[in-house]
mmCIF file of the N, C-alpha and C atoms, coordinates in Angstrom:
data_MODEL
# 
_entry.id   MODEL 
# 
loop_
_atom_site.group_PDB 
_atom_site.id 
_atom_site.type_symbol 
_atom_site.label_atom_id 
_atom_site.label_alt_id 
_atom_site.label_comp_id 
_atom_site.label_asym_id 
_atom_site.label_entity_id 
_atom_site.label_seq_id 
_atom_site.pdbx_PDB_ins_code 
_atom_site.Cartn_x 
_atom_site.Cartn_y 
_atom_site.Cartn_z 
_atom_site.occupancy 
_atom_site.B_iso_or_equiv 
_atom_site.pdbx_formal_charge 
_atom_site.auth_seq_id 
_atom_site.auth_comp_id 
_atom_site.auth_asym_id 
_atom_site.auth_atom_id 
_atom_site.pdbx_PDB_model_num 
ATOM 1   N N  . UNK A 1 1  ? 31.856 -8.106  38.181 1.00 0.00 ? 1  UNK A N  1 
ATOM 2   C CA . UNK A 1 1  ? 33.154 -7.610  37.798 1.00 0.00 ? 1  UNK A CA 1 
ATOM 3   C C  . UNK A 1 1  ? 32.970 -6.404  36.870 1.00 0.00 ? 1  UNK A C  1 
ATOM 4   N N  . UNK A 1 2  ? 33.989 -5.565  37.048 1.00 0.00 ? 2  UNK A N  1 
ATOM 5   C CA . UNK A 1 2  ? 33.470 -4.018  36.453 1.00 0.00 ? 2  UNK A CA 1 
ATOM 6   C C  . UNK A 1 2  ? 34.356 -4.572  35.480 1.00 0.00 ? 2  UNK A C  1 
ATOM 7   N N  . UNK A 1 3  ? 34.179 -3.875  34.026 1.00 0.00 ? 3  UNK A N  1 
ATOM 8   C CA . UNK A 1 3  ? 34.961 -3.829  32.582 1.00 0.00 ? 3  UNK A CA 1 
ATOM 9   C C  . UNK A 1 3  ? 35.512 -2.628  32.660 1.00 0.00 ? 3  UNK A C  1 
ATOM 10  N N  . UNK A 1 4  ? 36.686 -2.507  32.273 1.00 0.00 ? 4  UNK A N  1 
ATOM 11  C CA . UNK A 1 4  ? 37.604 -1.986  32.165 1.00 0.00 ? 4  UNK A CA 1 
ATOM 12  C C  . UNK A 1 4  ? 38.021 -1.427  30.560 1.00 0.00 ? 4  UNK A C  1 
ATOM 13  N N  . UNK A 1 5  ? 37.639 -0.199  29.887 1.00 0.00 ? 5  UNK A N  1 
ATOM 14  C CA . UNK A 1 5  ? 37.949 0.159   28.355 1.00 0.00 ? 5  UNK A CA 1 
ATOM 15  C C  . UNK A 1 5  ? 38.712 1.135   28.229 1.00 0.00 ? 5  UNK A C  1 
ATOM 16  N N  . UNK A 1 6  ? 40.032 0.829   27.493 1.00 0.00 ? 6  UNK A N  1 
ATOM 17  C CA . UNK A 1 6  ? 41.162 1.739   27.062 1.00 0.00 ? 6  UNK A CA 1 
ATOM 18  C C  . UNK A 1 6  ? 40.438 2.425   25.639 1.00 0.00 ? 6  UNK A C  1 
ATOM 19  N N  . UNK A 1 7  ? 40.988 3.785   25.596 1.00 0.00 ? 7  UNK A N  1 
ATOM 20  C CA . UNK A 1 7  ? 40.333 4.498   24.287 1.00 0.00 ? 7  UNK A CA 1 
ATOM 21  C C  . UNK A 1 7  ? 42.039 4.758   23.644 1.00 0.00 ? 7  UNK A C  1 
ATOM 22  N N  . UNK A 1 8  ? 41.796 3.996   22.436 1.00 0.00 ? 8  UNK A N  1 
ATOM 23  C CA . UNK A 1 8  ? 43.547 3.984   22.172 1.00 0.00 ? 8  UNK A CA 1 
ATOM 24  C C  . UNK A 1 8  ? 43.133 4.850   20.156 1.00 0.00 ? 8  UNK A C  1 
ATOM 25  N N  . UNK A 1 9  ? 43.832 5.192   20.269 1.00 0.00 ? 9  UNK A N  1 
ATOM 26  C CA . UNK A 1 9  ? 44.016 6.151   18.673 1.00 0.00 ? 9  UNK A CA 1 
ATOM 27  C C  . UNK A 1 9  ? 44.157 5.334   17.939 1.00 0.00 ? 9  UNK A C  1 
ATOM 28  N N  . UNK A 1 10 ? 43.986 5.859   16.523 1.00 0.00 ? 10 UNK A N  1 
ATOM 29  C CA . UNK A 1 10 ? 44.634 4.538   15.402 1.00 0.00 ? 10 UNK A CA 1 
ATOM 30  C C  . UNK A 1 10 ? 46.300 4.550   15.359 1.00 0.00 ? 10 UNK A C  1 
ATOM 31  N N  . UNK A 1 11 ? 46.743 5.514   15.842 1.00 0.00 ? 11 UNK A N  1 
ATOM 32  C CA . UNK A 1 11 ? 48.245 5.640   15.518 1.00 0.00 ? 11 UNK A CA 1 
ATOM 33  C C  . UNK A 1 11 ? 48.592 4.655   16.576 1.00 0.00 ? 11 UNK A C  1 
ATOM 34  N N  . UNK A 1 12 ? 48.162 4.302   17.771 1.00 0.00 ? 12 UNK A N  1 
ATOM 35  C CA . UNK A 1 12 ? 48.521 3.679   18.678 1.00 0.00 ? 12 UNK A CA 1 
ATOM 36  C C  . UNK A 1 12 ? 48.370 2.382   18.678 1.00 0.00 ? 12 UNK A C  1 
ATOM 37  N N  . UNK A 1 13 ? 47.412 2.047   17.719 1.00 0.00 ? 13 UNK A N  1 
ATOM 38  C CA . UNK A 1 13 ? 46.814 0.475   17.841 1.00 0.00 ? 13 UNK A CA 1 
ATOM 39  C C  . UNK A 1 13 ? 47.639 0.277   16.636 1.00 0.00 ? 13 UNK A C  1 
ATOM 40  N N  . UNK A 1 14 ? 48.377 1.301   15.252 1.00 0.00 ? 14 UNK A N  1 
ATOM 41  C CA . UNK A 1 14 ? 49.187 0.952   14.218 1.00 0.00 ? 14 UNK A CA 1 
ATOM 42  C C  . UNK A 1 14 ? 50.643 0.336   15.032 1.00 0.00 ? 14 UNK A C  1 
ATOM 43  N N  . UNK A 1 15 ? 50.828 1.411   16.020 1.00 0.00 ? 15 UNK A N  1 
ATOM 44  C CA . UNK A 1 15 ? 52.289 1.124   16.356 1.00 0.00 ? 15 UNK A CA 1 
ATOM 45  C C  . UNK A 1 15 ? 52.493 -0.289  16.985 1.00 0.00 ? 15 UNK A C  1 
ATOM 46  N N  . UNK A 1 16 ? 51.450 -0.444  17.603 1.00 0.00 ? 16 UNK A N  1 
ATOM 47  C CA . UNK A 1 16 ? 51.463 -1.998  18.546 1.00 0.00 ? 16 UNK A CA 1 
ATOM 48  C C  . UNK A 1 16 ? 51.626 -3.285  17.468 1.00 0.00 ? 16 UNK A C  1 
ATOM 49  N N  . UNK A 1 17 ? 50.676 -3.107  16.024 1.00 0.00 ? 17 UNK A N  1 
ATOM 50  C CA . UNK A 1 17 ? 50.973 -4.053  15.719 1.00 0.00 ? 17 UNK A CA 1 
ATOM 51  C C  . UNK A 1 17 ? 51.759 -3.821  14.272 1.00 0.00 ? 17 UNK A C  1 
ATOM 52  N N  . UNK A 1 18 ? 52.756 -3.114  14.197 1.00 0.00 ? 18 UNK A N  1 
ATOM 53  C CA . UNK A 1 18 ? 53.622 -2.661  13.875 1.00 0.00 ? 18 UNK A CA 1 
ATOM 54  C C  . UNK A 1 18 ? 54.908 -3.452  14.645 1.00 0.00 ? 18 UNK A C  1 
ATOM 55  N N  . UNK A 1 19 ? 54.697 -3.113  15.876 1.00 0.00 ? 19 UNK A N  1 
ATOM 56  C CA . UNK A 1 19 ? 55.754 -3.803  16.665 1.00 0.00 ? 19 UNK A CA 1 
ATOM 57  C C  . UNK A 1 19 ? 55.407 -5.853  16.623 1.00 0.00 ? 19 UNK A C  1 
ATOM 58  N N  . UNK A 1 20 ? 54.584 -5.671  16.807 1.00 0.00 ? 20 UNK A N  1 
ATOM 59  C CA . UNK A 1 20 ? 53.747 -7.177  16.338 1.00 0.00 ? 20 UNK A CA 1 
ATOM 60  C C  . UNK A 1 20 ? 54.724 -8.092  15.037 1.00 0.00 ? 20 UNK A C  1 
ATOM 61  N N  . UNK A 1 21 ? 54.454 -7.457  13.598 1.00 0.00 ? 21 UNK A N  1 
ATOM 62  C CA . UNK A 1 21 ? 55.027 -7.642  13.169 1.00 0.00 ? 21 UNK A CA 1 
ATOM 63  C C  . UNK A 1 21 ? 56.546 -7.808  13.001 1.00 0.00 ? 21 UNK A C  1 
ATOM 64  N N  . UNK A 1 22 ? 57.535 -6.443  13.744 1.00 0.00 ? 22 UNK A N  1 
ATOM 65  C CA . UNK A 1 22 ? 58.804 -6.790  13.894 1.00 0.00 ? 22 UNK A CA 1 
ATOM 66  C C  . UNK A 1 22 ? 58.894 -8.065  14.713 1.00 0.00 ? 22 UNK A C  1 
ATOM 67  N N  . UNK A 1 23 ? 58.510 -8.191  15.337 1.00 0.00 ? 23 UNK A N  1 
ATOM 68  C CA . UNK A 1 23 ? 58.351 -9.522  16.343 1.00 0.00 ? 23 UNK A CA 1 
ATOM 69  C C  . UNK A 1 23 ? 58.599 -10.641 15.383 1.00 0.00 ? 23 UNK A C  1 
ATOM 70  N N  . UNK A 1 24 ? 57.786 -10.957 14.370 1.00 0.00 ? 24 UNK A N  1 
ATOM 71  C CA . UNK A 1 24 ? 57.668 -11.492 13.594 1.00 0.00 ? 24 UNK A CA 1 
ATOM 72  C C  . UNK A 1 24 ? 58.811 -11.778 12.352 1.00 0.00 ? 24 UNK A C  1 
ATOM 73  N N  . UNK A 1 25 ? 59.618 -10.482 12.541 1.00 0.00 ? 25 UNK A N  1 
ATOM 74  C CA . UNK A 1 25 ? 60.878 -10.347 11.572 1.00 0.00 ? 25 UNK A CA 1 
ATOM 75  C C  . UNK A 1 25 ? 60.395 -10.263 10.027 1.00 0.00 ? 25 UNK A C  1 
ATOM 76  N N  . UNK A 1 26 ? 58.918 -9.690  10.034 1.00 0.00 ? 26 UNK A N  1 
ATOM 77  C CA . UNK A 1 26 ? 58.259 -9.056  8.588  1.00 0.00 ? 26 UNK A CA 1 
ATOM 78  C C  . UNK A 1 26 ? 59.414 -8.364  8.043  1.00 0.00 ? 26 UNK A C  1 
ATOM 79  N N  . UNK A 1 27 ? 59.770 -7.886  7.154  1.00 0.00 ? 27 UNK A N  1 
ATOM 80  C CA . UNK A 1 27 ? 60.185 -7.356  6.160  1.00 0.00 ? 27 UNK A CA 1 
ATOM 81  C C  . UNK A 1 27 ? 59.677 -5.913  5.738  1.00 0.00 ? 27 UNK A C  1 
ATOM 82  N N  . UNK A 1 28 ? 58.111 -6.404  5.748  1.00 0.00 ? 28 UNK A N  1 
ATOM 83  C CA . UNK A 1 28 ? 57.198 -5.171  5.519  1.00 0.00 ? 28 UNK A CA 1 
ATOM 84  C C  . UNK A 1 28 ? 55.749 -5.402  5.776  1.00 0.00 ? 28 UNK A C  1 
ATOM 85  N N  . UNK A 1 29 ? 55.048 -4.491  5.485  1.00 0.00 ? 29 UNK A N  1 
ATOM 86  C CA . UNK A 1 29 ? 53.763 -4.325  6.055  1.00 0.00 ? 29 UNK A CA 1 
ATOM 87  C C  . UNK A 1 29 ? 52.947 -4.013  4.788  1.00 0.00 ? 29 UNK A C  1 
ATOM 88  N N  . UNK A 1 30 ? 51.630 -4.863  4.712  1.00 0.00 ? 30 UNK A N  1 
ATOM 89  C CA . UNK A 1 30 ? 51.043 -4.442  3.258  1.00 0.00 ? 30 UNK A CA 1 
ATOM 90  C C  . UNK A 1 30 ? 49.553 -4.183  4.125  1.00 0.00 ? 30 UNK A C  1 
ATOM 91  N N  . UNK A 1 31 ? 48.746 -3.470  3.195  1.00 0.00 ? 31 UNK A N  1 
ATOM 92  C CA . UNK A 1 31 ? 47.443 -2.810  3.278  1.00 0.00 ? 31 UNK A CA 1 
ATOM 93  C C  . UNK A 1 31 ? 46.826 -2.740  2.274  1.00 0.00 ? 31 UNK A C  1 
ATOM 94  N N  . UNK A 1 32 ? 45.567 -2.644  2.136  1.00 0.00 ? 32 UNK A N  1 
ATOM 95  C CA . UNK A 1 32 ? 44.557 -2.282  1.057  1.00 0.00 ? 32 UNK A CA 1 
ATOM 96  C C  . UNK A 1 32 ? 43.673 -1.631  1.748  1.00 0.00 ? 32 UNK A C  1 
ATOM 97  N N  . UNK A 1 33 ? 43.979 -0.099  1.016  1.00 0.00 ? 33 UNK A N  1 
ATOM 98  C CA . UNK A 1 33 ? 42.642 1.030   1.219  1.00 0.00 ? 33 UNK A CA 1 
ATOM 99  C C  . UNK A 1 33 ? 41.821 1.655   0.246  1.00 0.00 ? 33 UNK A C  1 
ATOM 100 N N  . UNK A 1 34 ? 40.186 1.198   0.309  1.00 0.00 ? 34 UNK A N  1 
ATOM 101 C CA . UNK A 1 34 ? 40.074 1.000   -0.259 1.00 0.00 ? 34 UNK A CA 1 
ATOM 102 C C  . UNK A 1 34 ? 39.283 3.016   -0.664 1.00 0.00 ? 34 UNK A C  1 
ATOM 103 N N  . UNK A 1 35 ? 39.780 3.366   -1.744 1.00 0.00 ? 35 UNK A N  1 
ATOM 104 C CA . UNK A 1 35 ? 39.600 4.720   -2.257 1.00 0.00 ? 35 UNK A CA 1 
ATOM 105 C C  . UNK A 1 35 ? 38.408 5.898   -2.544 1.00 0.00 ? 35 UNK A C  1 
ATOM 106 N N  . UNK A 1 36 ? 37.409 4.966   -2.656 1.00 0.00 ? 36 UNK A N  1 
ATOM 107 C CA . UNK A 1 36 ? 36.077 5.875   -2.755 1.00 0.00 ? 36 UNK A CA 1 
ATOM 108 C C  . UNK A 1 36 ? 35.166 5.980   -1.289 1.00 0.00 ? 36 UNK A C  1 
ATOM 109 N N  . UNK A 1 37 ? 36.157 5.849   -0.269 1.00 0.00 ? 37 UNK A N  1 
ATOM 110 C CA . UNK A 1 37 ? 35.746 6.072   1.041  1.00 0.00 ? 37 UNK A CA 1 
ATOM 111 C C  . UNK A 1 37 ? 35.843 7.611   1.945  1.00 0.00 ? 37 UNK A C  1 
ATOM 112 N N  . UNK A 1 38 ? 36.774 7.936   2.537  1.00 0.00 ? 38 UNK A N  1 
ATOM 113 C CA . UNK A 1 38 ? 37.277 8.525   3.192  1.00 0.00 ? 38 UNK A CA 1 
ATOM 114 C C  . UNK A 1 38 ? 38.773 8.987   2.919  1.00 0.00 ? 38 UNK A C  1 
ATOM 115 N N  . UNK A 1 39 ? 39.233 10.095  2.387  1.00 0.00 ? 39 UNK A N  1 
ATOM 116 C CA . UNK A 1 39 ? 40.263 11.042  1.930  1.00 0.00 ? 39 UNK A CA 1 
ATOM 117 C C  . UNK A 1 39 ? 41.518 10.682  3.592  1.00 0.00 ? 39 UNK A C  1 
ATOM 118 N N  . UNK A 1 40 ? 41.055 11.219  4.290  1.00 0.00 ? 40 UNK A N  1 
ATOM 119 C CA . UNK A 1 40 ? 41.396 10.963  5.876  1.00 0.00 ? 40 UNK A CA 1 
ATOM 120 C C  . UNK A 1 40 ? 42.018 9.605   5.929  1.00 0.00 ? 40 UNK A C  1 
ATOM 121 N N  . UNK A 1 41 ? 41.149 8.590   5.515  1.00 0.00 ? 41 UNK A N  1 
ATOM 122 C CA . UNK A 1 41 ? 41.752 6.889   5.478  1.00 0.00 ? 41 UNK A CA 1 
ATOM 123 C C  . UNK A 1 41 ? 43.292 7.190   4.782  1.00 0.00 ? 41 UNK A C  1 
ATOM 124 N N  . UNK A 1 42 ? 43.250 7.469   4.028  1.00 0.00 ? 42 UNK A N  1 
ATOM 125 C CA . UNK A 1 42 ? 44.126 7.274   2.932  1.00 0.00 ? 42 UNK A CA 1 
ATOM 126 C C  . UNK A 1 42 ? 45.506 8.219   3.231  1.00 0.00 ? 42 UNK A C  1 
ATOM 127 N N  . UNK A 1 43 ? 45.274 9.501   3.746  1.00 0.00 ? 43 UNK A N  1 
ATOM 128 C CA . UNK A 1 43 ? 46.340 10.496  4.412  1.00 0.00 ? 43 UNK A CA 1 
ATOM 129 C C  . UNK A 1 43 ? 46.671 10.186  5.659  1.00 0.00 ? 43 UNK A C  1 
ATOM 130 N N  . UNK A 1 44 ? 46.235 8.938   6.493  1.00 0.00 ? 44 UNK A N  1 
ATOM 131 C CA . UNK A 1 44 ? 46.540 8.195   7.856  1.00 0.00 ? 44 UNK A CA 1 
ATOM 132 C C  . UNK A 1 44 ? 47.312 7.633   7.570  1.00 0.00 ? 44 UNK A C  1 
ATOM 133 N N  . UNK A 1 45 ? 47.775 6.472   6.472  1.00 0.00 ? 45 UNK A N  1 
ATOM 134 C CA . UNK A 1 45 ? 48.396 5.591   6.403  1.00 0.00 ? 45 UNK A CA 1 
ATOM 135 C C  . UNK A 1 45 ? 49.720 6.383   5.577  1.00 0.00 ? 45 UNK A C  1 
ATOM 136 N N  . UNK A 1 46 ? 49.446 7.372   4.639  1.00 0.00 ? 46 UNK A N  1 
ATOM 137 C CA . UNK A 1 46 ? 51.079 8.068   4.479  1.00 0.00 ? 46 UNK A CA 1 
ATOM 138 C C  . UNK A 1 46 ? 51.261 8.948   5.599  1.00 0.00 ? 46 UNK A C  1 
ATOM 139 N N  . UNK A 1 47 ? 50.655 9.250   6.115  1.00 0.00 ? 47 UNK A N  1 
ATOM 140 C CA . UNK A 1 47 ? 51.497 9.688   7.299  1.00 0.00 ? 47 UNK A CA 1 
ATOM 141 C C  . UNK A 1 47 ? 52.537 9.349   8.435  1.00 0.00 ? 47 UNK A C  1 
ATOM 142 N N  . UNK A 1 48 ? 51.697 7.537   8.367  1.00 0.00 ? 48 UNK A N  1 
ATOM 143 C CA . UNK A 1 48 ? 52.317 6.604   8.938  1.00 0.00 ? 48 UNK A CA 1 
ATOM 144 C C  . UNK A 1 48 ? 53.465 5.708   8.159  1.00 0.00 ? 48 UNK A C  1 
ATOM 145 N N  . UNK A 1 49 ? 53.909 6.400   6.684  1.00 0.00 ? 49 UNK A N  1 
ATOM 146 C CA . UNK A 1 49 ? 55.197 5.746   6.272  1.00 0.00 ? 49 UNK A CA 1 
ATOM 147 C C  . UNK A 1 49 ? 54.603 4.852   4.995  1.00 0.00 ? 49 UNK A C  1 
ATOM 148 N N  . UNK A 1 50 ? 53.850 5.060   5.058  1.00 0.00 ? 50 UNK A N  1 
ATOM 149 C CA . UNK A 1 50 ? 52.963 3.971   3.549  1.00 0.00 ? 50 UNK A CA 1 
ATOM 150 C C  . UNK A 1 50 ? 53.355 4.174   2.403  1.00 0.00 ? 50 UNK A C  1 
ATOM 151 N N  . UNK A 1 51 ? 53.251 3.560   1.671  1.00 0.00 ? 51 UNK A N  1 
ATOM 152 C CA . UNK A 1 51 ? 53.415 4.611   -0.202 1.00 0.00 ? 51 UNK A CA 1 
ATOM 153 C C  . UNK A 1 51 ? 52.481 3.888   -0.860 1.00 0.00 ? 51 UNK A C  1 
ATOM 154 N N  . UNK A 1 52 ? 51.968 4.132   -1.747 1.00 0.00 ? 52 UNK A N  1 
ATOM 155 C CA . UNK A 1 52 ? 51.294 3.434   -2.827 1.00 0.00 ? 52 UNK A CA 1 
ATOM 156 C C  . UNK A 1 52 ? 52.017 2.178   -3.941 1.00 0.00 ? 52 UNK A C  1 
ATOM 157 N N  . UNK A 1 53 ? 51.301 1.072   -3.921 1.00 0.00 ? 53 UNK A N  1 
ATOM 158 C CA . UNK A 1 53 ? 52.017 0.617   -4.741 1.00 0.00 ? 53 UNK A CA 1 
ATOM 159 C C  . UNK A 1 53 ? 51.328 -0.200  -5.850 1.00 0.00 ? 53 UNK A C  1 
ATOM 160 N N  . UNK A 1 54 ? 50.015 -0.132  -5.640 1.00 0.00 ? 54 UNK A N  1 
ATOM 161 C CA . UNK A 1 54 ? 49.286 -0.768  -6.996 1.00 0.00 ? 54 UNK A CA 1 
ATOM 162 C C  . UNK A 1 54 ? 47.817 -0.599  -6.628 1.00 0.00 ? 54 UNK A C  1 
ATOM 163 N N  . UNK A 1 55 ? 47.683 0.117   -7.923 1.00 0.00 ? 55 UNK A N  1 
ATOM 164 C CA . UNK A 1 55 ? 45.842 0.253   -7.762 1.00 0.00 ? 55 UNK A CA 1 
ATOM 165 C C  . UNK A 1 55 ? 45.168 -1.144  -8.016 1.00 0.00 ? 55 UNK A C  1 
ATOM 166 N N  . UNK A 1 56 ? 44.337 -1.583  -7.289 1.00 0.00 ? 56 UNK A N  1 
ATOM 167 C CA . UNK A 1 56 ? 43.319 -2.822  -7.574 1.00 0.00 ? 56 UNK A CA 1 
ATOM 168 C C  . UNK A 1 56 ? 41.715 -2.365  -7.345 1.00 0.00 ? 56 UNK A C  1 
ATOM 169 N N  . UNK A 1 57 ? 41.224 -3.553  -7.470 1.00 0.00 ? 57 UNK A N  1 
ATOM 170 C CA . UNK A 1 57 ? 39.647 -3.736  -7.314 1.00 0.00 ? 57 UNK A CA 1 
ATOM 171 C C  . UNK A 1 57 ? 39.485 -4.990  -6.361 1.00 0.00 ? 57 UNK A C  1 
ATOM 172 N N  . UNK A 1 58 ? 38.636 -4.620  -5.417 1.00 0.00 ? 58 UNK A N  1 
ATOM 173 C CA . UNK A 1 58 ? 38.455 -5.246  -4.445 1.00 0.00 ? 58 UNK A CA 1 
ATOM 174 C C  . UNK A 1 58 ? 37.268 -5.989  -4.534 1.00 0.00 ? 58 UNK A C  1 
ATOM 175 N N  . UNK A 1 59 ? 36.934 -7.269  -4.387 1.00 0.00 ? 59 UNK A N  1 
ATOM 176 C CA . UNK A 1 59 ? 35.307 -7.803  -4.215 1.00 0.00 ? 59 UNK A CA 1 
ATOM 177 C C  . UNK A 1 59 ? 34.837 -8.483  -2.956 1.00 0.00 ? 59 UNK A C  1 
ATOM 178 N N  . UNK A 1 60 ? 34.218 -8.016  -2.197 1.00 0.00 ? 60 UNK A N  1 
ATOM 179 C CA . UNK A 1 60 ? 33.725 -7.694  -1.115 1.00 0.00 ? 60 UNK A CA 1 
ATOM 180 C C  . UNK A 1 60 ? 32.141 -8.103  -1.086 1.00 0.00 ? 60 UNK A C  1 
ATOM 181 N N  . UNK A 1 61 ? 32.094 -9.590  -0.611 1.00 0.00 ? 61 UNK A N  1 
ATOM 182 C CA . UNK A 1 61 ? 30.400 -9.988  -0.989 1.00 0.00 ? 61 UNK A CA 1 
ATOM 183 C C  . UNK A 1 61 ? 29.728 -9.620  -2.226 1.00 0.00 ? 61 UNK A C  1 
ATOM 184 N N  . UNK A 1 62 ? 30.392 -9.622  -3.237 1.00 0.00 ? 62 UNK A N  1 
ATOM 185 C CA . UNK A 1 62 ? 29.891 -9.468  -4.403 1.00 0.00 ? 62 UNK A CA 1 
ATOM 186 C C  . UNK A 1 62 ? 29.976 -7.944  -4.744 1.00 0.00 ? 62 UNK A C  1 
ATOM 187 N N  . UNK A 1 63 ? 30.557 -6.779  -4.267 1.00 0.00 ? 63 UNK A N  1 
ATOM 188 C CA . UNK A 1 63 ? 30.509 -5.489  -4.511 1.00 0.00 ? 63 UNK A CA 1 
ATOM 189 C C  . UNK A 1 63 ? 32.267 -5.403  -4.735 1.00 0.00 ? 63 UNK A C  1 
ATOM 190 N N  . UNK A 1 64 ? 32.425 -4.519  -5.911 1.00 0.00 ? 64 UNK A N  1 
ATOM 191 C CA . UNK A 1 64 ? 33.056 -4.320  -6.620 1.00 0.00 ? 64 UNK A CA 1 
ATOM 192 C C  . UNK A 1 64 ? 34.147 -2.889  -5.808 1.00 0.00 ? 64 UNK A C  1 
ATOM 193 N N  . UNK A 1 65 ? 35.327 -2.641  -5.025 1.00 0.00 ? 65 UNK A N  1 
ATOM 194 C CA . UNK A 1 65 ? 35.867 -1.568  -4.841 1.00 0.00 ? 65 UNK A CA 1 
ATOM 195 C C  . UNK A 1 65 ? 36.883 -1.360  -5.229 1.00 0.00 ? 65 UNK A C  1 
ATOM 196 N N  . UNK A 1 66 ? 37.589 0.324   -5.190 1.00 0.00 ? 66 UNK A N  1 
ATOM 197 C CA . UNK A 1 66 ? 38.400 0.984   -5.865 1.00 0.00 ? 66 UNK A CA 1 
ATOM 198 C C  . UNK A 1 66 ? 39.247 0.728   -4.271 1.00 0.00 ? 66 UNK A C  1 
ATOM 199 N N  . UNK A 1 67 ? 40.226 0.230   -4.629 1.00 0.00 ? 67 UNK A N  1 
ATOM 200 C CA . UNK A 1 67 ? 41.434 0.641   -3.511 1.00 0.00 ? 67 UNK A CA 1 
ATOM 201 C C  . UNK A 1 67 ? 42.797 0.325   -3.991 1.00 0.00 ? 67 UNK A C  1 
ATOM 202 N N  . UNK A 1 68 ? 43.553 0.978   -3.110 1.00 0.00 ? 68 UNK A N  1 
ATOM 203 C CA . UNK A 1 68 ? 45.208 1.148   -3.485 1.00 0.00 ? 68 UNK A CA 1 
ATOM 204 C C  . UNK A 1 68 ? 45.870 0.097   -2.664 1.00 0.00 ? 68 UNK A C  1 
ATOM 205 N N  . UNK A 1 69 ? 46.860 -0.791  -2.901 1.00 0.00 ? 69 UNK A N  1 
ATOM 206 C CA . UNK A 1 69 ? 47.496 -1.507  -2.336 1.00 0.00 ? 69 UNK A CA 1 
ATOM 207 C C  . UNK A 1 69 ? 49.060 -0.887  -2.105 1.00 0.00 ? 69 UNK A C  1 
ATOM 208 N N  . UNK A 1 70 ? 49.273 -0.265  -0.549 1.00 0.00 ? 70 UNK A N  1 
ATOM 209 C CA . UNK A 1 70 ? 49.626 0.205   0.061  1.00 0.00 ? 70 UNK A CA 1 
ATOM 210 C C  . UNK A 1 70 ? 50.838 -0.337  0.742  1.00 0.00 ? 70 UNK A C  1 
ATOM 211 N N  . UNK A 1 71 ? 52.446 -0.511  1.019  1.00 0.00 ? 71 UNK A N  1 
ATOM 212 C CA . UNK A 1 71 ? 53.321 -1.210  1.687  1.00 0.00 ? 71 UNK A CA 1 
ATOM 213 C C  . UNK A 1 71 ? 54.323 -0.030  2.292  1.00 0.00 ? 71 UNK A C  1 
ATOM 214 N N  . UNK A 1 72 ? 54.799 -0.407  3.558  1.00 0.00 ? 72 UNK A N  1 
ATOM 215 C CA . UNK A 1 72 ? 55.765 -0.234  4.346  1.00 0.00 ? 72 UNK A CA 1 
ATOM 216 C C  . UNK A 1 72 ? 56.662 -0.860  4.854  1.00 0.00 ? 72 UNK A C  1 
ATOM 217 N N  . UNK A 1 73 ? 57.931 -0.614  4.496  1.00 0.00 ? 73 UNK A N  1 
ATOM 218 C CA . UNK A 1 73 ? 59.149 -1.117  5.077  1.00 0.00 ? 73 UNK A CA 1 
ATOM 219 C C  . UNK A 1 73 ? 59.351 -1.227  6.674  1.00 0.00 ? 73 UNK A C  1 
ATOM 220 N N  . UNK A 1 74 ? 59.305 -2.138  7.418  1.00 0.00 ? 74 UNK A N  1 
ATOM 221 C CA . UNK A 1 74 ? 59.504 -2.188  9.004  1.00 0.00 ? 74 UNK A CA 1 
ATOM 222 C C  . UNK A 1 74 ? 60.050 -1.534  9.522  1.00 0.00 ? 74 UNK A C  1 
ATOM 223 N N  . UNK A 1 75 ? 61.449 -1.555  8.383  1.00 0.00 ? 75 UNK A N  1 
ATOM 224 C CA . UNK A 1 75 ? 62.245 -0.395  9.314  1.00 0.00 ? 75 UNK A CA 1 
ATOM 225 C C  . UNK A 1 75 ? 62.678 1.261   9.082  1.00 0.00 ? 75 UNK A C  1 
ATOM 226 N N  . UNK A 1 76 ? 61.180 1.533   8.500  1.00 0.00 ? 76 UNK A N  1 
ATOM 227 C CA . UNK A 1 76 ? 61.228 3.002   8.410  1.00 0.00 ? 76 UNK A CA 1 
ATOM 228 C C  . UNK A 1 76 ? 61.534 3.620   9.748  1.00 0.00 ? 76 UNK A C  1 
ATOM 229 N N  . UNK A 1 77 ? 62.372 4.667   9.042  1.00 0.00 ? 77 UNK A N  1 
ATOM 230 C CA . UNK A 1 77 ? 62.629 5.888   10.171 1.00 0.00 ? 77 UNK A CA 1 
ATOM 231 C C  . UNK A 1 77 ? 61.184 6.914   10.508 1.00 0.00 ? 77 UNK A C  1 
ATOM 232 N N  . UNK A 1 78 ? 60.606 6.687   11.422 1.00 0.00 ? 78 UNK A N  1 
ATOM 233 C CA . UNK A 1 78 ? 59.450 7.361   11.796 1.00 0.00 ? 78 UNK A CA 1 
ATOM 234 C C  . UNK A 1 78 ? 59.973 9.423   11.890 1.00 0.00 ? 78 UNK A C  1 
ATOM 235 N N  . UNK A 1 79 ? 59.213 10.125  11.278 1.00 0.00 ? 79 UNK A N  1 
ATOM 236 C CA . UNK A 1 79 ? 59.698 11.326  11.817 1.00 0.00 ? 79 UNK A CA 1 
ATOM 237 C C  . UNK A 1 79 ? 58.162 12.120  12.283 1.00 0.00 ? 79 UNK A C  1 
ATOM 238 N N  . UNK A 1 80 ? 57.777 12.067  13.462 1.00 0.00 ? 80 UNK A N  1 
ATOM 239 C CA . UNK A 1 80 ? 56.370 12.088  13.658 1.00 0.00 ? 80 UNK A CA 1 
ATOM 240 C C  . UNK A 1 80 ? 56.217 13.867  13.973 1.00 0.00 ? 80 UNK A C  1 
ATOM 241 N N  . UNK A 1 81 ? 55.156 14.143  13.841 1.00 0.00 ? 81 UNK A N  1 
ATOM 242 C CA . UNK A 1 81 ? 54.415 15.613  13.401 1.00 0.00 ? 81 UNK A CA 1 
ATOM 243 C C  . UNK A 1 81 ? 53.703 15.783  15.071 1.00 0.00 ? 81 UNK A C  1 
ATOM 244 N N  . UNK A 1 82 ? 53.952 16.607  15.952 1.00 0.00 ? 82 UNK A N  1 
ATOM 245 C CA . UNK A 1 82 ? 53.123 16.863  16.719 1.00 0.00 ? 82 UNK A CA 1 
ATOM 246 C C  . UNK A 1 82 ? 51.549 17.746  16.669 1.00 0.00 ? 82 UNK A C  1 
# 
């Protein structure tokens, strides 16, 4: 049997379970990104409607990280950027 692989974006795999959640009748959507990574990470998710809402520290097998705890309202009005 041959395998079959979709190459899907992050915006695309956000929206699916985005919709996931409305399904669910979430309220909102929370995240933790964590900050001394990737600049890019962090300008993905406000792009996608995020805001910041509390700096924490993350512990991760015993390693200590800087990340922002991140939420979105379900029913943001998307105004998307081509």
């Amino acid at each position: 049997m041959e395998r079959v692989f979709f190459k899907l974006t992050g915006k695309q795999i956000f929206r699916a379970f985005e919709e996931y959640a409305k399904s669910l009748k979430s309220k909102c959507i929370r995240i933790d990104v964590v900050t001394n990574y990737d600049n890019s990470v962090f300008d993905f998710w406000v792009r996608n409607g995020f805001v910041k809402f509390k700096h924490v520290e993350l512990n991760w097998t015993g390693k200590t990280l800087p990340a922002i705890i991140m939420k979105r309202v379900c029913n943001y009005i998307r105004h998307y950027i081509s």
